[in-house]
C-alpha positions as CSV (number, residue, x, y, z in Angstrom):
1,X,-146.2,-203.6,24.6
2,X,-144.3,-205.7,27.4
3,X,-146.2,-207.1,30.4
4,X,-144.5,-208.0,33.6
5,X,-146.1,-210.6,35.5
6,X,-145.7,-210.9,39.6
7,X,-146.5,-214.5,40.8
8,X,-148.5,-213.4,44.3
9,X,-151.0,-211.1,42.6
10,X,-150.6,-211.5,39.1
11,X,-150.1,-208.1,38.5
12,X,-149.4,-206.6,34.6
13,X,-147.7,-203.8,33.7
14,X,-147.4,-202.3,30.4
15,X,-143.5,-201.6,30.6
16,X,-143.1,-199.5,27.9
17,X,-144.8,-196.4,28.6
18,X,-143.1,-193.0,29.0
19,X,-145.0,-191.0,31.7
20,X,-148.5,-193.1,32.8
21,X,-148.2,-197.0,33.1
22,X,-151.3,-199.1,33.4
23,X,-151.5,-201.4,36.2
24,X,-154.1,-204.0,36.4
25,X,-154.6,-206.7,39.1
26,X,-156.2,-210.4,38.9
27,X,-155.5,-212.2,42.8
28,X,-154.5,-216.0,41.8
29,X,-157.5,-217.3,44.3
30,X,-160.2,-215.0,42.2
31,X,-163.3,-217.0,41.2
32,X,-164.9,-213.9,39.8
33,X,-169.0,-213.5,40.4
34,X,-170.6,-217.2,40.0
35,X,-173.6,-217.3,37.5
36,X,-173.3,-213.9,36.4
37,X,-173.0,-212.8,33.3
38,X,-173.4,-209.8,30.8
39,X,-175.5,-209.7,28.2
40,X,-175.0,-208.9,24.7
41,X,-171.7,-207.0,25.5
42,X,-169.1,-209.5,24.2
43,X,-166.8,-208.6,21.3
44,X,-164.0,-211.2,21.0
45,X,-164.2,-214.8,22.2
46,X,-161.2,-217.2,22.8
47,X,-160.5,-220.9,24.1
48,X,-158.1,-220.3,27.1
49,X,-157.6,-222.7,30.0
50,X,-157.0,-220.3,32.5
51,X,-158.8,-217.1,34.1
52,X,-155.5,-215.6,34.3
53,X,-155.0,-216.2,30.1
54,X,-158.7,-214.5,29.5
55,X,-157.1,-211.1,31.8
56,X,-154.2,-211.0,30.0
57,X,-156.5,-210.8,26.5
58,X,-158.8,-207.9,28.4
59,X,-155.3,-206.2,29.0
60,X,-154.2,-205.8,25.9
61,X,-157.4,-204.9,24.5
62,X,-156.7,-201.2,26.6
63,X,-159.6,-199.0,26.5
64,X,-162.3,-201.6,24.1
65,X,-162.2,-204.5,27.4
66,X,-163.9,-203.6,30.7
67,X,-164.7,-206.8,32.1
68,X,-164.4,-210.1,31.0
69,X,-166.5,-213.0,31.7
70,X,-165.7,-217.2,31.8
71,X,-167.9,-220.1,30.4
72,X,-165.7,-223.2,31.0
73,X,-162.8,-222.7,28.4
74,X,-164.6,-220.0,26.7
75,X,-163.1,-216.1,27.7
76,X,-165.5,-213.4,26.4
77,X,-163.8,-209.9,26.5
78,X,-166.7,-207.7,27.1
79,X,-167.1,-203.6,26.0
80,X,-169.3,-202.8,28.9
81,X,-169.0,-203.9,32.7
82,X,-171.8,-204.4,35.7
83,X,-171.4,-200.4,36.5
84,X,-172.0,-199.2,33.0
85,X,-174.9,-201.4,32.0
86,X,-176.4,-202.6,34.7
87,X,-179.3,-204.1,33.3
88,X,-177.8,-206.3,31.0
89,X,-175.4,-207.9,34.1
90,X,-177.7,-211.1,34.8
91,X,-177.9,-214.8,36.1
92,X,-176.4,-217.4,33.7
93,X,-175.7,-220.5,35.3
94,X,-171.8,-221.8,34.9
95,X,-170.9,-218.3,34.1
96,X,-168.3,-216.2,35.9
97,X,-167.9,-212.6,35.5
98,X,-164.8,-210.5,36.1
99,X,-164.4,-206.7,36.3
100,X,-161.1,-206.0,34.6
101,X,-159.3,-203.4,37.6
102,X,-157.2,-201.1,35.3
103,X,-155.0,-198.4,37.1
104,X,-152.8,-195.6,35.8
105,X,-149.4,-194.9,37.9
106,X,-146.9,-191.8,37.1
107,X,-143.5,-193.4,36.1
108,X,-140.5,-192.1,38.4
């Protein structure tokens, strides 16, 4: 799969898709939700130094990533999000959690 990358809004788009594209959208100033985390959801792990590096991951991990979270270098790509397991989404201190924005758009 391709990914285009815009600079203002760091937007990716899977470019080769025939009818539906995925969009998915990370805003360069995103911080994410401070000292939050989720609980016992992570599959993957990677060292990354930036936020941005840990979306991209999520992305290409279609339908298995639906949120990511941030430990200083560390990038866990999580199965679950805050919606679909609320309980689990609690306080952990240098933590910041990220809800990955996926989006599908008809191709003209």
């Amino acid at each position: 799969v391709s990914i285009i990358v815009a600079k203002n809004n760091l937007e990716l788009t899977a470019t080769e898709c025939k009818e539906r594209c995925e969009l998915s959208k990370l805003n360069h100033h995103e911080t994410g939700i401070k000292d939050r985390a989720m609980s016992g959801h992570s599959f993957r792990n990677f060292t990354l130094q930036k936020t941005y590096d840990c979306h991209v991951k999520c992305f290409d991990e279609k339908c298995r990533c639906q949120a990511f979270q941030i430990f200083g270098q560390r990038c866990e790509l999580l199965d679950e999000d805050r919606m679909s397991a609320p309980d689990d989404f609690v306080r952990k201190d240098g933590y910041a959690y990220f809800d990955m924005r996926r989006e599908y758009v008809n191709q003209v």
